[in-house]
C-alpha positions in Angstrom: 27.0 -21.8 18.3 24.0 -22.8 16.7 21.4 -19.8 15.7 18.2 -20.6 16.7 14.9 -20.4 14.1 13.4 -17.2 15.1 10.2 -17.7 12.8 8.3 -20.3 14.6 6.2 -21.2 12.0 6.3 -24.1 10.1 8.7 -24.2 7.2 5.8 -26.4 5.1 3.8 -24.3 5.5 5.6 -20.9 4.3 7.0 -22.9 1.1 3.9 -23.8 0.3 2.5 -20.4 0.4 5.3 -18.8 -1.7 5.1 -21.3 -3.9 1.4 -19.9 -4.7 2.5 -16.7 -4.4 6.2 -16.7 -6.9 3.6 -15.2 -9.5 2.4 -12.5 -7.9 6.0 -11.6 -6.8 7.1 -11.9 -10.4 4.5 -9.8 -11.5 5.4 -6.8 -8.6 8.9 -7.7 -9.9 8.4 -6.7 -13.7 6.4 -3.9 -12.6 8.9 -2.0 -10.4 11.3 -2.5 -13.5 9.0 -1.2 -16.0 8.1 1.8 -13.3 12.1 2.5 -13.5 12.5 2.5 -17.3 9.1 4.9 -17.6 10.9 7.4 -14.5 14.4 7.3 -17.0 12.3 8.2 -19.9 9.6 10.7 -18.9 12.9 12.4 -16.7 12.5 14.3 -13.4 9.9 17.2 -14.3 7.0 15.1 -16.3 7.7 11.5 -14.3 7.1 14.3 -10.9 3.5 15.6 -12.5 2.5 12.0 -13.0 3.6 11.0 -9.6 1.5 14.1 -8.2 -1.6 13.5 -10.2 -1.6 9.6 -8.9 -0.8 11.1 -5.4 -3.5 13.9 -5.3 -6.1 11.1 -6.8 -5.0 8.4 -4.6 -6.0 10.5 -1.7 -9.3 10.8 -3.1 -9.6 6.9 -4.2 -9.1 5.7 -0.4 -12.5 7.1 0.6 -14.1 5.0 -2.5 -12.7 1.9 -0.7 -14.9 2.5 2.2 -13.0 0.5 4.3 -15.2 -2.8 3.1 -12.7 -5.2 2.0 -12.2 -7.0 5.2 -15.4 -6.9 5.9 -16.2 -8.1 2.8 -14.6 -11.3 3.4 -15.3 -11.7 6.9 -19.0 -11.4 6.1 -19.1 -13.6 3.0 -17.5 -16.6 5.4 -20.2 -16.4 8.1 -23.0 -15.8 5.6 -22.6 -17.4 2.6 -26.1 -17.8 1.7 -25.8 -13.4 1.6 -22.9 -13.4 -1.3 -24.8 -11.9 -4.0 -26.5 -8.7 -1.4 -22.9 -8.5 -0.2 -20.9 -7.8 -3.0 -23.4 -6.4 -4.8 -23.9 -3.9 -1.8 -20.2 -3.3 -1.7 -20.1 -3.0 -5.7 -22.5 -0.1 -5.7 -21.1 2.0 -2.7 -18.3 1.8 -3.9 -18.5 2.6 -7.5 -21.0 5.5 -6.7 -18.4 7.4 -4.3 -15.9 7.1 -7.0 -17.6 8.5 -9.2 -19.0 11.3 -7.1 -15.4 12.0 -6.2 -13.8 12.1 -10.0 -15.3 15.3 -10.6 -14.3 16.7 -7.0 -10.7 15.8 -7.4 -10.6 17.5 -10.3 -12.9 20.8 -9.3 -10.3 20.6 -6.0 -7.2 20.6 -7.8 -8.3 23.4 -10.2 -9.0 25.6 -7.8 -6.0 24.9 -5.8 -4.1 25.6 -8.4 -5.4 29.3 -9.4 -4.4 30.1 -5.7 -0.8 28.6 -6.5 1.7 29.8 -9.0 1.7 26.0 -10.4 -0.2 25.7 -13.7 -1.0 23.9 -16.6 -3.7 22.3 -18.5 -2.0 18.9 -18.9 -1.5 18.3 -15.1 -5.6 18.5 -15.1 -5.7 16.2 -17.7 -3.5 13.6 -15.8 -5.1 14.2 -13.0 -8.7 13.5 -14.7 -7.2 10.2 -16.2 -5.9 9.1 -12.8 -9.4 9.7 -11.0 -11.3 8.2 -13.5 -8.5 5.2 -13.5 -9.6 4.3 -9.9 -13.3 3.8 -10.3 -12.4 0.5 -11.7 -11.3 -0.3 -8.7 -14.9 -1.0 -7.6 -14.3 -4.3 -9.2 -12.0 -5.0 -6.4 -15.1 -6.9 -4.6 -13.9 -9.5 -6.6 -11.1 -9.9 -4.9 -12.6 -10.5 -1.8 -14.7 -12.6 -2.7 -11.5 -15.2 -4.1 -9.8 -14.6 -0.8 -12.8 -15.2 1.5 -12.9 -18.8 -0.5 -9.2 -19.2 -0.3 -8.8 -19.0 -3.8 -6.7 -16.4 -4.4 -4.5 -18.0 -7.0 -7.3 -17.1 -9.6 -6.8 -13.4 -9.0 -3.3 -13.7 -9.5 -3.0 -14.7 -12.4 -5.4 -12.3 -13.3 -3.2 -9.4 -12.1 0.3 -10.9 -13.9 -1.7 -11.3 -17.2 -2.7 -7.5 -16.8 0.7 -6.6 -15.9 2.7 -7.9 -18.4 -0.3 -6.5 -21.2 0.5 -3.1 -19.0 4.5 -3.4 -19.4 4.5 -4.1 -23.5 1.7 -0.7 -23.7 4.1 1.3 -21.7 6.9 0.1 -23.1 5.5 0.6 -26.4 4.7 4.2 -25.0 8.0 4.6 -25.0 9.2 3.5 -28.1 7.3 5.7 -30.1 8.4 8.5 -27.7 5.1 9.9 -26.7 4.5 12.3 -23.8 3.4 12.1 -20.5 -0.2 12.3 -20.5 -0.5 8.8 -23.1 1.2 7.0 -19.5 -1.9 8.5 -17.7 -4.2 7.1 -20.5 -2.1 3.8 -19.9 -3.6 3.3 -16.0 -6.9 3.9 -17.1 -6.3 0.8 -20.1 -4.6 -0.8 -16.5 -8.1 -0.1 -14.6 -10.4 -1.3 -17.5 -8.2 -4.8 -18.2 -8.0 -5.7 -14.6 -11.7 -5.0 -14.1 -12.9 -7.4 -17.3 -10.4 -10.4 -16.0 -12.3 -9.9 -12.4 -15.5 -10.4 -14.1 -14.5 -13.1 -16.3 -12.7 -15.1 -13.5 -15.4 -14.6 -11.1 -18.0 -15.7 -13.9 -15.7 -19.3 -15.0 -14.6 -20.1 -11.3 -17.2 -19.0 -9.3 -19.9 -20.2 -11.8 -21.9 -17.5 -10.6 -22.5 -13.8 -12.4 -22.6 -10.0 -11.3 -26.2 -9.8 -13.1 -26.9 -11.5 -9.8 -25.9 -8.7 -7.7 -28.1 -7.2 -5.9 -27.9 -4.0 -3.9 -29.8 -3.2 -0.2 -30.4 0.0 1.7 -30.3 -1.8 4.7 -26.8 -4.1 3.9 -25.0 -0.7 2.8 -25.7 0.5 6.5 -24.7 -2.6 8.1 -21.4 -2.8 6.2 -20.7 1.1 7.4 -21.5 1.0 10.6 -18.7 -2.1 10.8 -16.2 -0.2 8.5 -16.6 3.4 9.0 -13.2 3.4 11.8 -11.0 1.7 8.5 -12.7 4.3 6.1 -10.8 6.7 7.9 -8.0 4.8 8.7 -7.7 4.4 4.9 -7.9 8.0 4.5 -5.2 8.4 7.0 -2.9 5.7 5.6 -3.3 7.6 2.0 -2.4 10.7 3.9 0.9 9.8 5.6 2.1 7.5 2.5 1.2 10.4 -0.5 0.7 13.9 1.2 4.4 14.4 1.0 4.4 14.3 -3.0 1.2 16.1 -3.0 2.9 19.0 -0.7 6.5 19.0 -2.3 4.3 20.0 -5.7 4.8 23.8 -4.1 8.8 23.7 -5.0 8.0 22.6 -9.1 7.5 19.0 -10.7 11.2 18.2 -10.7 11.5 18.3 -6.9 8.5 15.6 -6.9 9.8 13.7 -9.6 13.5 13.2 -8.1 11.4 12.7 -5.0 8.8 10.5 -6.2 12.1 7.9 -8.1 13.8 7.9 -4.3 10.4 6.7 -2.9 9.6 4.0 -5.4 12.9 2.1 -4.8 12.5 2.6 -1.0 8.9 1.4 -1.4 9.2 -1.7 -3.9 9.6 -4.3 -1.2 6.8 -3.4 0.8 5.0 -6.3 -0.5 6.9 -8.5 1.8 6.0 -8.0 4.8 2.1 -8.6 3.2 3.5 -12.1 2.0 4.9 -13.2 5.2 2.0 -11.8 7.5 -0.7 -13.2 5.0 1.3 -16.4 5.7 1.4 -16.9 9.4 -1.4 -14.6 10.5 -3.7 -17.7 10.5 -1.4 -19.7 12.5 -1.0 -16.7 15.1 -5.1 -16.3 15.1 -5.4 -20.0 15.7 -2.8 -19.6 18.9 -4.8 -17.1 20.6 -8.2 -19.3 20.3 -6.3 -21.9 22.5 -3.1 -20.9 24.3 -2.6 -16.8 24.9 1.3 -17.7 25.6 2.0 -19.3 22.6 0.4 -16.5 20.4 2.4 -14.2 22.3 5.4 -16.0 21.5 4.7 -16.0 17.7 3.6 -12.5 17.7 6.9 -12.1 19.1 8.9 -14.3 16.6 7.2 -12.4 13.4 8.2 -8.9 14.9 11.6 -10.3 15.6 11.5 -11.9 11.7 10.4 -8.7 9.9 13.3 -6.7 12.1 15.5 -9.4 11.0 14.8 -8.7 7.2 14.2 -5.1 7.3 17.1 -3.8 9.0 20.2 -5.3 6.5 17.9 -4.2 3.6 18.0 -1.0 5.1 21.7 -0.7 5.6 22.6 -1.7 2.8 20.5 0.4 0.6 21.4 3.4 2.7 25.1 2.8 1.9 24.5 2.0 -1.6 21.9 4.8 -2.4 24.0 6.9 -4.6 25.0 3.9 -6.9 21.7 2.6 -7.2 19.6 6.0 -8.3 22.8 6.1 -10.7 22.5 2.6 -12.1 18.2 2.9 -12.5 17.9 6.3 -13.3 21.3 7.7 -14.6 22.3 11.6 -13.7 19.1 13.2 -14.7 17.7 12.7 -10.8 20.4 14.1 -9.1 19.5 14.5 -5.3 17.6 11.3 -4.8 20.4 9.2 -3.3 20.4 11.4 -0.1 16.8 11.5 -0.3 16.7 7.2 -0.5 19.0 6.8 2.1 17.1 8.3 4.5 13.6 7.1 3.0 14.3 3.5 3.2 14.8 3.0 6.9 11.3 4.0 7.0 10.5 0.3 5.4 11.6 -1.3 8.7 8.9 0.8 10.7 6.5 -0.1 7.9 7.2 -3.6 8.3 6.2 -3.5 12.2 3.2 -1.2 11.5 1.6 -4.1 8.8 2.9 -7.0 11.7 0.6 -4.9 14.7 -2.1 -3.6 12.5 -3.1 -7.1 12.0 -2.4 -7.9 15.4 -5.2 -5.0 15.9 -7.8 -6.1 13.8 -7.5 -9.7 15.5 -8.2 -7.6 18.7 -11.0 -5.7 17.4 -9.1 -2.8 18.2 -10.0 -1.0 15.0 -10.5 3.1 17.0 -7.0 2.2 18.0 -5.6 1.6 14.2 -7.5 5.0 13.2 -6.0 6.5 16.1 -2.5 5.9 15.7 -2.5 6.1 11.5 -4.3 9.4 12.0 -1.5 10.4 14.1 1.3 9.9 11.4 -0.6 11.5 9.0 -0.7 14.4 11.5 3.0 14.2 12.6 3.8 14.0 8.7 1.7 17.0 7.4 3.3 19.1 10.4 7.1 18.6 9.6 6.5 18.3 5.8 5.2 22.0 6.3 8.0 23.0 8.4 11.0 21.0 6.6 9.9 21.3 2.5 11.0 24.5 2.7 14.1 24.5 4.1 15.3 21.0 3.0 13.1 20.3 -0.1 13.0 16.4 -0.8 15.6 15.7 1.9 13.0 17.2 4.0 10.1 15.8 3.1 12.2 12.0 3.5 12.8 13.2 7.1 9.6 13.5 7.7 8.4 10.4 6.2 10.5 8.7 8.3 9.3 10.1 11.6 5.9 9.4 10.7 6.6 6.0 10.2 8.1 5.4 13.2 5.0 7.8 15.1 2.5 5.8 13.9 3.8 2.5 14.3 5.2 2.8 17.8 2.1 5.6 19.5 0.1 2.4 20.3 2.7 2.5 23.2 0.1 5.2 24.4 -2.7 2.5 24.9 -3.1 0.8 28.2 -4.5 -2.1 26.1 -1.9 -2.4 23.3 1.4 -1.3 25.0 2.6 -4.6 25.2 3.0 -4.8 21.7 4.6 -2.0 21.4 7.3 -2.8 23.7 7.4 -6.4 22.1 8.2 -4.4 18.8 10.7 -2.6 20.4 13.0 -5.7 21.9 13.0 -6.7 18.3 14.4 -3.5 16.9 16.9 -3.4 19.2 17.6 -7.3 18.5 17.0 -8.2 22.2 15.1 -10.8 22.1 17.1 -12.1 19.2 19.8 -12.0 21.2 18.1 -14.0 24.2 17.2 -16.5 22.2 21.1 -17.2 20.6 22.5 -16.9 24.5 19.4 -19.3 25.4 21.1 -21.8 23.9 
């Protein structure tokens, strides 16, 4: 019997994408490599105060986003004539919040920390670097401006030149055997070189230049009253995705660190299900303009797709875990396996969630996305508090993993978006995969 195509889409179409896209792939590639070699080197106990300081700041560096990159490009599209007050705007707001919040992360953590029994001087430090590494994320406007002219390509090429300058500094790094805090320096060198190719790419292709910015009272209000539900969604999504490094800090850095090397295999590919929704997203958006059962269908095919992906990956890493924290990391993290084999099935829920998030934002139903993220990051803080301390990592992957699953599947508790949420269940229990092969 013949199996049936369960994409939908048209193969043209997604060859032609990946083909734009093999760089940036390489690029996330060589830098999940280089992130394996730095956790084998730093070992469990400085590799977990690095991972913490990234985690504590990255909470803190999802406010600065203000929600404004979609709207960034959304706005640009239907008033071009604006470009210059819009990414000005955006440029400002947001590098003004980051820098209001470098000092607070800081001020935050060292006050936390006298009411702790975890000290030391040099986790402030990383943390400082690691703040003051994410204001140059401001220059992420940028960005949004390349995809908004569907010219994306130039920002990836951006990013793969920064990465591989990144790999040969930390690799260097770790040649001359230097300690911990040098890796934190590193990101900030990251921050800086990606900021200075935006600029310079934006200035060559665009033929235009950030003197031209300009920045408006009135814009900055219109761009938060649209964004202000995806602030907080951000803030939520940083929650649910780093509050369990930030919380396991309580048992000591080694915990984190075995923790944080389980959670960076389980979380390299999450980069696919962004390549493949990014791909047929348009086509889907394009259904729904003309004919509601057809974008049903696809809807349908791309949950049915990720499942199909997600799922063996899953499996087989589950099976496999122990070998492969052995083979990337040797015998110094000792624990992680258990703590990956449970951790990656949460990729197949994260998969879904990126599939109906987009299918929310096409609906306008941005409350709903807060909603439902703020739940995980609820559901997650409760059982991290009641499960670090009697299963330590193990624990804290349990709870990951119900999270995942809370958030992605609560937007069964919507009237409007139930639907979904039942179409994302037939394809995780491979039932409508499996009417389509008995179809024919």
């Amino acid at each position: 019997m013949k199996i049936p195509a369960i994409t939908g889409f048209d193969p043209q179409a997604f060859e032609k994408y990946f083909k734009n896209t093999a760089w940036l792939m390489l690029g996330r590639i060589l830098s999940m490599i280089v992130g394996f070699i730095i956790a084998r080197y730093l070992g469990p106990s400085s590799f977990g105060d690095l991972s913490f300081a990234m985690a504590f700041t990255g909470l803190f560096a999802a406010v600065a986003t203000l929600g404004l990159d979609s709207f960034i490009i959304r706005e640009i599209i239907h008033t071009p004539e604006k470009r210059d007050l819009i990414l000005g705007t955006s440029f400002w707001m947001r590098l003004m919040v980051s820098l209001l919040l470098i000092p607070l992360s800081v001020v935050l953590y060292v006050f936390f920390r006298e009411l702790s029994p975890v000290q030391g001087i040099s986790l402030t430090a990383l943390i400082s670097l690691c703040a003051f590494a994410s204001a140059f994320k401001s220059f992420n406007v940028i960005d949004s401006y390349f995809q908004s002219q569907v010219k994306s390509k130039y920002i990836v090429h951006i990013q793969n030149i920064c990465l591989f300058i990144s790999a040969a500094i930390k690799v260097s790094l770790i040649l001359l055997k230097l300690p911990v805090v040098y890796f934190a320096l590193a990101l900030v060198i990251d921050g800086f070189m990606l900021a200075a190719g935006f600029i310079i790419i934006y200035q060559k292709k665009s033929s235009q230049h950030i003197y031209n910015w300009k920045f408006s009272w009135e814009m900055a209000a219109a761009l938060l009253k649209k964004s202000w539900p995806l602030i907080f969604t951000a803030v939520m999504i940083s929650i649910y995705m780093q509050i369990d490094l930030v919380m396991l800090k309580s048992l000591g850095a080694e915990v984190v660190g075995i923790y944080s090397a389980a959670a960076r295999i389980s979380e390299a590919w999450y980069f696919i299900p962004v390549a493949i929704i990014t791909s047929v997203m348009p086509a889907i958006i394009q259904a729904r303009k003309s004919d509601v059962d057809r974008y049903t269908k696809r809807l349908q095919n791309l949950y049915d797709l990720l499942v199909a992906i997600s799922l063996p990956v899953a499996l087989i890493v589950s099976l496999s875990a122990n070998f492969i924290i052995n083979l990337l990391y040797g015998d110094q993290f000792e624990g992680a396996g258990l703590m990956l084999s449970i951790h990656i099935w949460s990729g197949v829920f994260v998969f879904l969630g990126s599939a109906s998030s987009q299918y929310l934002l096409a609906e306008g139903y941005t409350i709903i996305s807060f909603k439902r993220t703020a739940l995980g990051a609820v559901v997650n803080i409760l059982l991290n508090l009641w499960l670090i301390p009697l299963y330590g990592g193990v624990g804290s992957a349990i709870a990951t993993l119900i999270a995942y699953f809370t958030a992605t599947f609560s937007i069964l508790l919507f009237p409007h978006t139930r639907r979904q949420g039942l179409m994302m269940l037939k394809s995780l229990f491979l039932i409508s995969l499996i009417q389509k092969i008995y179809k024919r």
